[in-house]
C-alpha positions as CSV (number, residue, x, y, z in Angstrom):
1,X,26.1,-25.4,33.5
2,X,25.7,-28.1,36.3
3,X,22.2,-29.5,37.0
4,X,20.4,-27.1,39.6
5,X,21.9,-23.8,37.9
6,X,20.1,-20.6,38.8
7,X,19.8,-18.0,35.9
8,X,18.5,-14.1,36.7
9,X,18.8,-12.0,33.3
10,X,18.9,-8.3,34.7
11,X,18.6,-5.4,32.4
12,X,16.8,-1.7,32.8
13,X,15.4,-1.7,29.4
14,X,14.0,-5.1,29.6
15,X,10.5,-5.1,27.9
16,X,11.4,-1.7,26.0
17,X,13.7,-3.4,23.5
18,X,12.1,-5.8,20.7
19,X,9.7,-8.9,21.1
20,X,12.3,-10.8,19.4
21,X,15.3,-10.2,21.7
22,X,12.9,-10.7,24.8
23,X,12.1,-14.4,23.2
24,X,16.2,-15.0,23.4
25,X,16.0,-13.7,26.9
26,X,13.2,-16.1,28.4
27,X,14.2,-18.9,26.2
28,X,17.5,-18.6,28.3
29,X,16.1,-19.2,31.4
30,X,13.3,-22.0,30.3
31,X,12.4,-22.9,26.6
32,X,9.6,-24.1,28.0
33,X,7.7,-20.7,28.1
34,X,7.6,-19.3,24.8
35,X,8.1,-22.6,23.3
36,X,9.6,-22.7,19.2
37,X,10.4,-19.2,18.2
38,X,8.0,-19.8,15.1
39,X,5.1,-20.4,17.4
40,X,6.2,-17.1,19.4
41,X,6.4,-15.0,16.1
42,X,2.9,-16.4,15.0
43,X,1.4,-15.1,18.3
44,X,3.4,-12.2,19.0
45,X,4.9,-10.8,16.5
46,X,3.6,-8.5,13.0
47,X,5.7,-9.5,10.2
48,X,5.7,-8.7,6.7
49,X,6.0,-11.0,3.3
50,X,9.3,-11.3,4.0
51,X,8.9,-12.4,7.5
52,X,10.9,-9.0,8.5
53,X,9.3,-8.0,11.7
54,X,7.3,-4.8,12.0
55,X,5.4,-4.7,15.0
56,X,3.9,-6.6,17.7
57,X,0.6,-7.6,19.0
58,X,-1.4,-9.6,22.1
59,X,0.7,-7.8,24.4
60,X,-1.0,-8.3,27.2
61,X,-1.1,-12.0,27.0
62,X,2.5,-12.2,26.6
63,X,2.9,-10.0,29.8
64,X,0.2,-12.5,31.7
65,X,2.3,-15.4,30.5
66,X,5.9,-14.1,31.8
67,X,4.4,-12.6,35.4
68,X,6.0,-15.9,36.4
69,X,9.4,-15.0,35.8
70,X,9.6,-11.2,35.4
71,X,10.2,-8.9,38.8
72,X,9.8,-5.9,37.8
73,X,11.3,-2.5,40.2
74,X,10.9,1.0,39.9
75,X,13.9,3.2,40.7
76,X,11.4,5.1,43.5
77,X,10.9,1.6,45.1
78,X,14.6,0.7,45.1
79,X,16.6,3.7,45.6
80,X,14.7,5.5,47.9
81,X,18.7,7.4,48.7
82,X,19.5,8.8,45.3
83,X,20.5,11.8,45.0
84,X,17.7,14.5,43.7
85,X,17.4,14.4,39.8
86,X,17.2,17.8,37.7
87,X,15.9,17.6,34.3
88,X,15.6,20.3,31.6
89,X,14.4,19.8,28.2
90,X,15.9,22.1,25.5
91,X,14.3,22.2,22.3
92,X,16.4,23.3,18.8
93,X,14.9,24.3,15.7
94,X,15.8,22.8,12.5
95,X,17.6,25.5,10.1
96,X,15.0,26.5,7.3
97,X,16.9,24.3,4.7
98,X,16.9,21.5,7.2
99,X,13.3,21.8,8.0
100,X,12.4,21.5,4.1
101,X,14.7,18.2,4.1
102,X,12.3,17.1,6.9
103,X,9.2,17.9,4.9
104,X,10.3,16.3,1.9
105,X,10.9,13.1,3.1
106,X,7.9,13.2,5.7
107,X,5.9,13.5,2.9
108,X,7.4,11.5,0.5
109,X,7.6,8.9,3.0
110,X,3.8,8.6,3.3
111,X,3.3,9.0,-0.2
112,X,5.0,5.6,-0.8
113,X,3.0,3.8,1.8
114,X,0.1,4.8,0.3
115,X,1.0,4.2,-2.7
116,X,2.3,0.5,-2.0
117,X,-1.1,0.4,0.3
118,X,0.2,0.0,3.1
119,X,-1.9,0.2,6.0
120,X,-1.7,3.3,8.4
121,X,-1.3,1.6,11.6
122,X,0.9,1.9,14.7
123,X,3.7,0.2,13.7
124,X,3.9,1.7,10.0
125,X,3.6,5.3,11.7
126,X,6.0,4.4,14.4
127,X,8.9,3.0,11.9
128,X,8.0,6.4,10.1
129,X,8.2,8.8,13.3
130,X,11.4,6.5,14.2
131,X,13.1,7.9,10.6
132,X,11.9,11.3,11.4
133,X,13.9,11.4,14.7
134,X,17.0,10.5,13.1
135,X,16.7,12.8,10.2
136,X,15.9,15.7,12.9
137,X,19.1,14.6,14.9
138,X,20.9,15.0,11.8
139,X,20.3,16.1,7.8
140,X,23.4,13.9,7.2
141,X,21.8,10.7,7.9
142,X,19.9,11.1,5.0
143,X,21.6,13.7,2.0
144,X,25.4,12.7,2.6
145,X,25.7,16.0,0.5
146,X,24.1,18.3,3.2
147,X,25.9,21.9,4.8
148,X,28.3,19.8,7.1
149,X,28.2,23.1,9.3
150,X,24.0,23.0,10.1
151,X,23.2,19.4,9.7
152,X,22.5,19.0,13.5
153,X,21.4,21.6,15.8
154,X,21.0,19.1,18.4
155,X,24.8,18.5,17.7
156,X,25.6,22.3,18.0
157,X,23.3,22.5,21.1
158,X,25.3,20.1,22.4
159,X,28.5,21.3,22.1
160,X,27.5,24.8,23.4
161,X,26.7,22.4,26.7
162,X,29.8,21.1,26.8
163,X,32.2,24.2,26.3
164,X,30.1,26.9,28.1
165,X,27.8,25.5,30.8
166,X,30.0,22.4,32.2
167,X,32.8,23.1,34.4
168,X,35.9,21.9,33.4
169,X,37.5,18.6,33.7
170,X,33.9,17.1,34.6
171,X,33.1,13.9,32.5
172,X,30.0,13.5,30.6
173,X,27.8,10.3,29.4
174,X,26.0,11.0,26.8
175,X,23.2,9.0,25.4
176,X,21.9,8.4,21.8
177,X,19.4,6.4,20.3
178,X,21.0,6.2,16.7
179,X,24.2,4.9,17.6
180,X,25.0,3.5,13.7
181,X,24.0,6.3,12.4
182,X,24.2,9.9,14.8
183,X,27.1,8.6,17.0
184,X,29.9,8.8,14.6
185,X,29.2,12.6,14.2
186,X,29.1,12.7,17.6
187,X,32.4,11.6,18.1
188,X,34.3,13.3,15.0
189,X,32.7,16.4,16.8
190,X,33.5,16.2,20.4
191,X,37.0,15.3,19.2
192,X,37.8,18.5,17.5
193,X,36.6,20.7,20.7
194,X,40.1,22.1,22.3
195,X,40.1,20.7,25.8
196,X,37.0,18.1,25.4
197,X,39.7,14.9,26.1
198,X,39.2,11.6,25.6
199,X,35.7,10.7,23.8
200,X,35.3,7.3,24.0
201,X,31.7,5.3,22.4
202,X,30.5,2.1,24.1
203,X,27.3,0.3,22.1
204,X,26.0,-2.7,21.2
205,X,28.1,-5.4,18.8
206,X,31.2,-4.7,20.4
207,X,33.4,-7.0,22.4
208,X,34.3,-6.4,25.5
């Protein structure tokens, strides 16, 4: 880059992603602000013995510190002509085998911290309720052994979406927070519905 080069980083999910990303982010634009990634991990960063990261801290003098560089938008402020937005939340229930999965590993999951006396604080709870989502998206991601036909009701939901409520040759984006681990059964799904098409996955890691 020649000498007077102008970078803007632009992303929707800037500050909702992990500390550690963010640092790569701002270091990009000027080293100068977060300084050597040891001093930022030291002051904003919880990490383990291992120096693993598990949660973050002094977030609001991290925020104070990149006001000078962060613009932050609203969709209301920006797109004041978008089109109306409809959103309905559907909930599915767990089968009963499912739901005693669930159990077991909730509580055997906070047996262990306590047992290892691991603090109950935000970020151990949060890594916890993260597992729980993916086990509730699918049985599979944790018993490889599980009923292959009830392992995700969100997945069966789903598919009763696709093949009964949206009109036909329409084309769907569908969103997933466990892309390693929920996304491939996903795809293996969609791909045996008669008439879905083309399913094609786009996530992080891959080239373009």
């Amino acid at each position: 880059m020649g000498t007077g080069s102008i970078i803007v980083p632009m992303s929707g999910t800037f500050i909702e992603n992990k500390l550690a990303e963010l640092y790569s982010v701002i270091n990009l634009i000027d080293d100068r602000i977060l300084g050597l990634f040891s001093n930022f991990r030291d002051k904003y960063l919880v990490v383990d013995h291992f120096n693993n990261v598990i949660g973050e801290k002094n977030e609001e003098k991290l925020k104070k510190r990149l006001d000078s560089v962060l613009l932050r938008r609203t969709i209301d402020e920006e797109w004041k002509d978008a089109p109306p937005m409809t959103e309905t939340m559907v909930r599915c229930n767990m089968t009963p085998k499912h739901s005693e999965l669930y159990s077991v590993v909730r509580d055997g999951k906070l047996k262990e911290m306590k047992e290892k006396g691991q603090e109950i604080n935000m970020a151990n709870v949060g890594a916890l309720i993260t597992y729980l989502m993916m086990l509730a998206g699918s049985a599979l991601t944790v018993d490889e052994e599980f009923d292959k036909e009830s392992h995700s009701p969100k997945l069966t939901r789903l598919k009763d979406i696709l093949t009964k409520e949206i009109p036909e040759r329409h084309q769907v984006v569908i969103f997933c927070k466990f892309a390693n681990k929920i996304l491939p059964y996903i795809k293996e799904e969609l791909k045996n519905i008669k008439g879905c098409g083309k399913v094609l996955v786009v996530k992080g890691g891959m080239k373009a």
